[in-house]
KETIFI-347122 format. One line per 3 residues: their letters; for each residue x, y, z of N, C-alpha, C, CB. Coordinates in steps of 0.1 Angstrom, whole numbers, plus 5000, padded with zeros to 4 digits. Glycine has a CB too. Layout:
% residues N
A> X,Y,Z,X,Y,Z,X,Y,Z,X,Y,Z; ... $
END
This chain:
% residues 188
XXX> 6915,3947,8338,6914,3959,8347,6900,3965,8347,6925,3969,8343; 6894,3967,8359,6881,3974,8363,6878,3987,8355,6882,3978,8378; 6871,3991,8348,6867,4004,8343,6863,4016,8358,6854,4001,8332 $
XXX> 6868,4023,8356,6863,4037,8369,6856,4047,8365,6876,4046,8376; 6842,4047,8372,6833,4055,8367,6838,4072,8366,6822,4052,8377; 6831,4074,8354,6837,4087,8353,6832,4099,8362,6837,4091,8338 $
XXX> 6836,4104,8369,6834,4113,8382,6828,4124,8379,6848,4117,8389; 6828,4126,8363,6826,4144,8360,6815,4139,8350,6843,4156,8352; 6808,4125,8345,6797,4123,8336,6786,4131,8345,6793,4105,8333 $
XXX> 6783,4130,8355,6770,4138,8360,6766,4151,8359,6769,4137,8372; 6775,4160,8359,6779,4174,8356,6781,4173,8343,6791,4179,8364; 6784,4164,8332,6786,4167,8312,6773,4167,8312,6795,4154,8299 $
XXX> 6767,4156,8314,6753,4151,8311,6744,4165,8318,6750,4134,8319; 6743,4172,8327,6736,4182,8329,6740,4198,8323,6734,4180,8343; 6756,4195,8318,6757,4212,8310,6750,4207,8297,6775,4220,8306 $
XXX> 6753,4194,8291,6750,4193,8279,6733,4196,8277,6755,4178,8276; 6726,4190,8290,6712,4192,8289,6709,4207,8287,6705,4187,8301; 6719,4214,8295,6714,4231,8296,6718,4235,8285,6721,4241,8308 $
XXX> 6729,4234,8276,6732,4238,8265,6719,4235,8253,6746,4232,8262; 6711,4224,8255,6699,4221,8248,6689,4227,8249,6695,4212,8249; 6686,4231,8262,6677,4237,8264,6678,4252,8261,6675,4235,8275 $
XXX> 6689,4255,8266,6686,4270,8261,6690,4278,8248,6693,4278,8270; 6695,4264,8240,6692,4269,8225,6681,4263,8218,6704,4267,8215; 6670,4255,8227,6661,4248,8222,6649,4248,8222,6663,4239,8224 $
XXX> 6652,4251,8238,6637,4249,8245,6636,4235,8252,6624,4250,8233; 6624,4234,8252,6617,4225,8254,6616,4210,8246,6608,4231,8255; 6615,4214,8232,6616,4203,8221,6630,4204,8221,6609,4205,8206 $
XXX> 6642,4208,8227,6653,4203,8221,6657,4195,8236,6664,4215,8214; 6650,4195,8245,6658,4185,8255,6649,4171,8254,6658,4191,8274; 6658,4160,8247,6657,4150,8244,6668,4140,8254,6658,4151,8230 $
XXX> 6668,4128,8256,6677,4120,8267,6689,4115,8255,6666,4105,8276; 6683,4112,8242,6685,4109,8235,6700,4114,8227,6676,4110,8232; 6693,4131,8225,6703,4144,8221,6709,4143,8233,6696,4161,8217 $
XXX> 6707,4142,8249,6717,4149,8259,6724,4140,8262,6712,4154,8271; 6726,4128,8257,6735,4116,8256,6747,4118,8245,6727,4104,8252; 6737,4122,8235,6746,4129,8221,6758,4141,8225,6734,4136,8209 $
XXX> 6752,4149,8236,6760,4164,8232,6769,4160,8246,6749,4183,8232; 6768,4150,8255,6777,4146,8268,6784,4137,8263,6771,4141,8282; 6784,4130,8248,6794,4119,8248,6795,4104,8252,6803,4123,8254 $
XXX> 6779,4100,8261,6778,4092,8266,6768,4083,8261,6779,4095,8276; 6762,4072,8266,6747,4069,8257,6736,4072,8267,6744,4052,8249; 6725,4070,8256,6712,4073,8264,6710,4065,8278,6700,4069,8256 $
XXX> 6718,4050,8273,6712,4040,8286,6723,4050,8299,6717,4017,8283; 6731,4055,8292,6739,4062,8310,6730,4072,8318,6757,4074,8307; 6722,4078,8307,6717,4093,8312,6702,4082,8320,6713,4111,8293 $
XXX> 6695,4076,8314,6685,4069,8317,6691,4065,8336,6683,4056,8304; 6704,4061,8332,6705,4058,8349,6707,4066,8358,6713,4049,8354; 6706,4077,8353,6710,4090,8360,6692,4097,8362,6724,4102,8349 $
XXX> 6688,4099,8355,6679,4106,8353,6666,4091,8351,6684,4118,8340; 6657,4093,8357,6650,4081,8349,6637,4086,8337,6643,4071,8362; 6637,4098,8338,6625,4104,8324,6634,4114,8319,6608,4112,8328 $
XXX> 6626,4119,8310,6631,4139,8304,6628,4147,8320,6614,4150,8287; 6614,4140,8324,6610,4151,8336,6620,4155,8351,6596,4146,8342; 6626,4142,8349,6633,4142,8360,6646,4152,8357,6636,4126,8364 $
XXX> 6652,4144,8347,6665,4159,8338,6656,4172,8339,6669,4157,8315; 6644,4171,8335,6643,4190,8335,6638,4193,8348,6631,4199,8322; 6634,4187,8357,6636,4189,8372,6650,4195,8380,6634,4176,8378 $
XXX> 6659,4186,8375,6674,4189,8379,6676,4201,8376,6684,4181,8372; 6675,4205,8361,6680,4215,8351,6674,4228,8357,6675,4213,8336; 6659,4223,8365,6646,4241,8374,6659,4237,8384,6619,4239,8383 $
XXX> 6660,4231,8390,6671,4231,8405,6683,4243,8401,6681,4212,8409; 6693,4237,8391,6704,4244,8386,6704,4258,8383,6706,4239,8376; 6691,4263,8373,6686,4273,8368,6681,4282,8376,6678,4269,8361 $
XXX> 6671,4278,8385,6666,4287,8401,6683,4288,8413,6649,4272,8413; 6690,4280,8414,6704,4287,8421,6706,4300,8414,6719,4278,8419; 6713,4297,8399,6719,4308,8391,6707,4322,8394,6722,4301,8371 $
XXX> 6695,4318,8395,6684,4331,8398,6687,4337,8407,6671,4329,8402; 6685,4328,8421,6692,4333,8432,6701,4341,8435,6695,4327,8436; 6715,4339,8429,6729,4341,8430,6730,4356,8422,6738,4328,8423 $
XXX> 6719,4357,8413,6720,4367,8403,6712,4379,8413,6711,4361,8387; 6697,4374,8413,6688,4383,8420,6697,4389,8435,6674,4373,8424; 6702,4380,8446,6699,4384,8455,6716,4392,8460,6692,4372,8463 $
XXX> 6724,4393,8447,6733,4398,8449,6732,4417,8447,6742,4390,8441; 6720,4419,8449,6709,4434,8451,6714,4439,8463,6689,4431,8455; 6713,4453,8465,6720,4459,8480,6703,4468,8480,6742,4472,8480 $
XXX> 6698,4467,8474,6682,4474,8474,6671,4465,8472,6680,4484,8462; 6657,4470,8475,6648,4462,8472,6644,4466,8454,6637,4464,8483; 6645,4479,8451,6648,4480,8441,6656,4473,8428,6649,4487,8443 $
XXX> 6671,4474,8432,6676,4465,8425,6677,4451,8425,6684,4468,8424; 6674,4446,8436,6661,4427,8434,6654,4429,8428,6651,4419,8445; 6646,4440,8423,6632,4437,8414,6643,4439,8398,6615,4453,8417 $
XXX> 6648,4448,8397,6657,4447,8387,6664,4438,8382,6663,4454,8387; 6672,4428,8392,6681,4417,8389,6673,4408,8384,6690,4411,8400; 6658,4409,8388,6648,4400,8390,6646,4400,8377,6636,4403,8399 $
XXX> 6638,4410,8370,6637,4411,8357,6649,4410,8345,6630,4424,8355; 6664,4415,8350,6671,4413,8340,6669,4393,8341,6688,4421,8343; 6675,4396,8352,6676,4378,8346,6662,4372,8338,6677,4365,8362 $
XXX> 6653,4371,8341,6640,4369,8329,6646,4374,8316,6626,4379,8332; 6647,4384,8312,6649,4390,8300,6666,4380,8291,6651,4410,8305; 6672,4379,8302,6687,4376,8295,6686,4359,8297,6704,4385,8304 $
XXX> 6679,4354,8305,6678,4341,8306,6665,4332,8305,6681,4339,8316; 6654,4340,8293,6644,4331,8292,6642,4318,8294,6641,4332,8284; 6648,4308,8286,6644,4300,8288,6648,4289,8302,6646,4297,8277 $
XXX> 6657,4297,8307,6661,4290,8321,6648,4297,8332,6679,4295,8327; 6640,4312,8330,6632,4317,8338,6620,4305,8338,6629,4330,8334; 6622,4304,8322,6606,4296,8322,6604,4282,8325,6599,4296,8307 $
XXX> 6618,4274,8329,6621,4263,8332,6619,4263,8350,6636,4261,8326; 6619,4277,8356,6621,4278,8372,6604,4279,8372,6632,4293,8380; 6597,4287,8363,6590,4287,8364,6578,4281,8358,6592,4293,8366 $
XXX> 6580,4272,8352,6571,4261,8344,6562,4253,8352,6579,4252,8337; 6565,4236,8347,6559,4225,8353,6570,4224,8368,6559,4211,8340; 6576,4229,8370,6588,4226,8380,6584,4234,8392,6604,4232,8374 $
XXX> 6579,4250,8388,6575,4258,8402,6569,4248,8416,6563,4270,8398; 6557,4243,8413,6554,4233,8427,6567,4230,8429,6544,4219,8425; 6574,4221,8426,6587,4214,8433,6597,4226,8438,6595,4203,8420 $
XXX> 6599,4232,8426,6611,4241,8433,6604,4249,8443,6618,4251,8422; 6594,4257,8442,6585,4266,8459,6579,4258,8464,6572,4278,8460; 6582,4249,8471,6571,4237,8474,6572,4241,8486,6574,4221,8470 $
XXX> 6564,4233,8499,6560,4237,8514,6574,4231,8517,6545,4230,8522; 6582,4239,8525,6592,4234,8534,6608,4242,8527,6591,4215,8534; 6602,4246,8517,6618,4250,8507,6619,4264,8514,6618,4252,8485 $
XXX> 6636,4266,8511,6639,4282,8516,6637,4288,8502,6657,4286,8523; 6633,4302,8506,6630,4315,8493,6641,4323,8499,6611,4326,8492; 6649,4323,8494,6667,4335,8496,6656,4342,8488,6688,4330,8487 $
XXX> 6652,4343,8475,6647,4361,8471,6636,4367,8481,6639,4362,8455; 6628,4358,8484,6616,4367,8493,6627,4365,8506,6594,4359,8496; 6633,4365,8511,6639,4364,8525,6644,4378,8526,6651,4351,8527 $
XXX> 6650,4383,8511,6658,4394,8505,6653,4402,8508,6661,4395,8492; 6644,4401,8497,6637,4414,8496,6629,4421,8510,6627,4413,8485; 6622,4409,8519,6616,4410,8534,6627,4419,8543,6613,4394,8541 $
XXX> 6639,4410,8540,6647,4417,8551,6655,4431,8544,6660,4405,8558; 6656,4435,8534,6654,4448,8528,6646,4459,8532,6651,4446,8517; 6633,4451,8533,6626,4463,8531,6619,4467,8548,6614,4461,8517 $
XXX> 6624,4455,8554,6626,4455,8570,6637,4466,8576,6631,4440,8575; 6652,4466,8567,6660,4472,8571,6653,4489,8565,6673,4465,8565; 6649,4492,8557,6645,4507,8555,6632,4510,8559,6646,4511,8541 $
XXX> 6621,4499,8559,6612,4509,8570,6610,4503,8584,6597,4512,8564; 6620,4500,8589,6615,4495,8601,6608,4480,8600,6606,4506,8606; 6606,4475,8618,6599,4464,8621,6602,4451,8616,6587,4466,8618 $
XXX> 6598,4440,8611,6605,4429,8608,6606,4420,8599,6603,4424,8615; 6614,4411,8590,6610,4411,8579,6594,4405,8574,6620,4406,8575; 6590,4398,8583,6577,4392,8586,6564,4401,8582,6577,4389,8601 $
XXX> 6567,4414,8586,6561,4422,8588,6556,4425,8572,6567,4431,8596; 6562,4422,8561,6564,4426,8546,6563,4414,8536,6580,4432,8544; 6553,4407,8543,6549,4392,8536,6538,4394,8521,6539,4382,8550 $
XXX> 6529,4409,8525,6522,4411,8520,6529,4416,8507,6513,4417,8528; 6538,4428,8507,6546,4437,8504,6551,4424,8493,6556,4444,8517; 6561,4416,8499,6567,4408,8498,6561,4401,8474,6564,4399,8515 $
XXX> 6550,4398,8479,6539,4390,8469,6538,4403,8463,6524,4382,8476; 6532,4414,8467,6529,4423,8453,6539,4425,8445,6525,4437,8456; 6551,4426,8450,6564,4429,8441,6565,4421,8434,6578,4431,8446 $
XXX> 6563,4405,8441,6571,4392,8432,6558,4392,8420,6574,4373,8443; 6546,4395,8423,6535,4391,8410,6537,4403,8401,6518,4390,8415; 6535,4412,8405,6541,4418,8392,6555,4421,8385,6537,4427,8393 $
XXX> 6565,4418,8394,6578,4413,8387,6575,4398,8378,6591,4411,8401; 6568,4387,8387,6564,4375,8378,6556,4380,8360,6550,4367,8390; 6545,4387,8368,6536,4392,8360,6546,4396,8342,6528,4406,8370 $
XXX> 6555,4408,8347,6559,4419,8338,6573,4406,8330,6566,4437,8348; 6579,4398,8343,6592,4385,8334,6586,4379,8329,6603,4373,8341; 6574,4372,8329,6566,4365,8320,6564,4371,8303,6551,4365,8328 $
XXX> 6564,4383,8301,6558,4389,8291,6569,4391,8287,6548,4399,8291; 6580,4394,8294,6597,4398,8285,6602,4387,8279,6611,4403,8294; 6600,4378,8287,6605,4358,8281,6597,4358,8269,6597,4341,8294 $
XXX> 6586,4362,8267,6577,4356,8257,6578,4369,8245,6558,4352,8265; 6581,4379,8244,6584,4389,8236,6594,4393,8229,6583,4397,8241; 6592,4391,8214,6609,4392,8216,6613,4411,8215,6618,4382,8199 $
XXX> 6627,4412,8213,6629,4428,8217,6624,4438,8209,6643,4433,8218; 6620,4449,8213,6617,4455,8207,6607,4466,8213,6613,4448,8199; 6599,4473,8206,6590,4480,8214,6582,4480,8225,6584,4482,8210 $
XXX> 6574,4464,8223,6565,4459,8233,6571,4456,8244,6558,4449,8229; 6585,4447,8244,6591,4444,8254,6595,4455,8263,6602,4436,8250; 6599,4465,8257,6606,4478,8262,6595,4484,8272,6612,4489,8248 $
XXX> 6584,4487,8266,6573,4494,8269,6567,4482,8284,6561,4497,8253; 6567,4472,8281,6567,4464,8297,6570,4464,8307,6570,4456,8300; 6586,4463,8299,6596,4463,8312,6597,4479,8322,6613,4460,8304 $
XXX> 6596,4492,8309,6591,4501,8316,6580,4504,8327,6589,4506,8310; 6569,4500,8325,6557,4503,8333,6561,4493,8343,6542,4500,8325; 6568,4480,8342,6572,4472,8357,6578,4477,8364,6578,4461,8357 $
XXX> 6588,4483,8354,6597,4489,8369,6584,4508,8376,6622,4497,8361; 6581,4512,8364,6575,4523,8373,6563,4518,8384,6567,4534,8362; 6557,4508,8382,6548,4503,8390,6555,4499,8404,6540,4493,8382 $
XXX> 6568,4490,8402,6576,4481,8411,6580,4494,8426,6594,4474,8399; 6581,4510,8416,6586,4521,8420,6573,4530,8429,6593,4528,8406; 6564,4525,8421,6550,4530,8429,6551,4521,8440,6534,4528,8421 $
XXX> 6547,4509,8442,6550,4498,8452,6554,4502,8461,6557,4490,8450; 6570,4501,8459,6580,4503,8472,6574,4522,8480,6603,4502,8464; 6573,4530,8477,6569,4541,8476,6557,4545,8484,6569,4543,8465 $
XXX> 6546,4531,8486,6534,4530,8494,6539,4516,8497,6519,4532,8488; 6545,4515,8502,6550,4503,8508,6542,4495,8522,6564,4506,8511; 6540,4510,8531,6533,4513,8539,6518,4506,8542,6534,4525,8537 $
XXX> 6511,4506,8527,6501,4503,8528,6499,4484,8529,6495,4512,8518; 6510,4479,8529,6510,4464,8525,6516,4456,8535,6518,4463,8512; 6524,4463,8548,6532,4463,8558,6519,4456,8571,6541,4481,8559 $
XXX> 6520,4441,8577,6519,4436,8588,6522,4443,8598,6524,4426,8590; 6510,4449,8606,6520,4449,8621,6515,4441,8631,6521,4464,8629; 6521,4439,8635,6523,4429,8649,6508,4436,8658,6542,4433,8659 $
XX> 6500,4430,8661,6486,4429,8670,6495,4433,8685,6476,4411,8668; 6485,4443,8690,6492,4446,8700,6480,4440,8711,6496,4463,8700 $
END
């Protein structure tokens, strides 16, 4: 009798990878170990994946949805910059995976941005004109939201982290507040 490929190995083999990673890092995603913790062997994951890079490519794909889904479930532009940073803070090592060796691929020319789409058409809906119009807008928020998740991933809790995350959001709060000054208009 024919063996039947198992339908649900592609999905074990990539929680198992995320379970490595995010109690590991980087040194713990091995093809090796993610064969070990899915039950399967290395030569299965090898035909699935053909390096580590390609698995932790998959894993920025996986990791940047759950961002998405997290971030853009915001009813403010404010609280996107907040979902923005919680998730950094409660999901380091999946932030630093979206945003690692992976960012070219995952923002690459031609991909959709659901968070900048968000936040544009946010901040389209409260001051007027279009979301286009808030491209500029758009980048100051995400670099220093980038800027301030970078330093919470890499901090652990405590004073310094606290004192970051504060001045991001007061700054995030200055921002939106002169918003005005960062706002496209359309050439008449």
């Amino acid at each position: 009798m024919p063996r039947t490929p198992d339908q649900h190995l592609q999905e074990r083999i990539l929680k198992a990878a995320e379970r490595l990673w995010r109690t590991r890092g980087e040194k713990g995603l091995t093809l090796r170990g993610v064969a070990r913790h899915a039950r399967t062997t290395t030569t299965t994951v090898y035909k699935r994946f053909r390096n580590r890079d390609a698995l932790r490519y998959a894993l920025a794909e996986r990791a940047y949805l759950q961002m998405i889904a997290y971030v853009t479930s915001a009813t403010t532009v404010e609280h996107v910059s907040q979902n923005y940073l919680d998730f950094a803070e409660n999901h380091p090592h999946e932030y630093m995976l979206v945003n690692g060796p992976a960012w070219p691929v995952i923002f690459g020319p031609g991909r959709d941005r659901p968070i900048q789409a968000r936040t544009m058409a946010r901040l389209a809906e409260r001051y007027g004109g279009k979301p286009e119009d808030y491209v500029d807008a758009n980048f100051a928020l995400f670099l220093t939201g980038h800027g301030a998740a970078t330093l919470l991933t890499a901090a652990p809790k405590g004073q310094a982290r606290t004192a970051a995350r504060k001045s991001c959001d007061a700054v995030i709060e200055t921002l939106i507040k002169n918003i005005e000054i960062f706002r496209r208009r359309a050439r008449r």
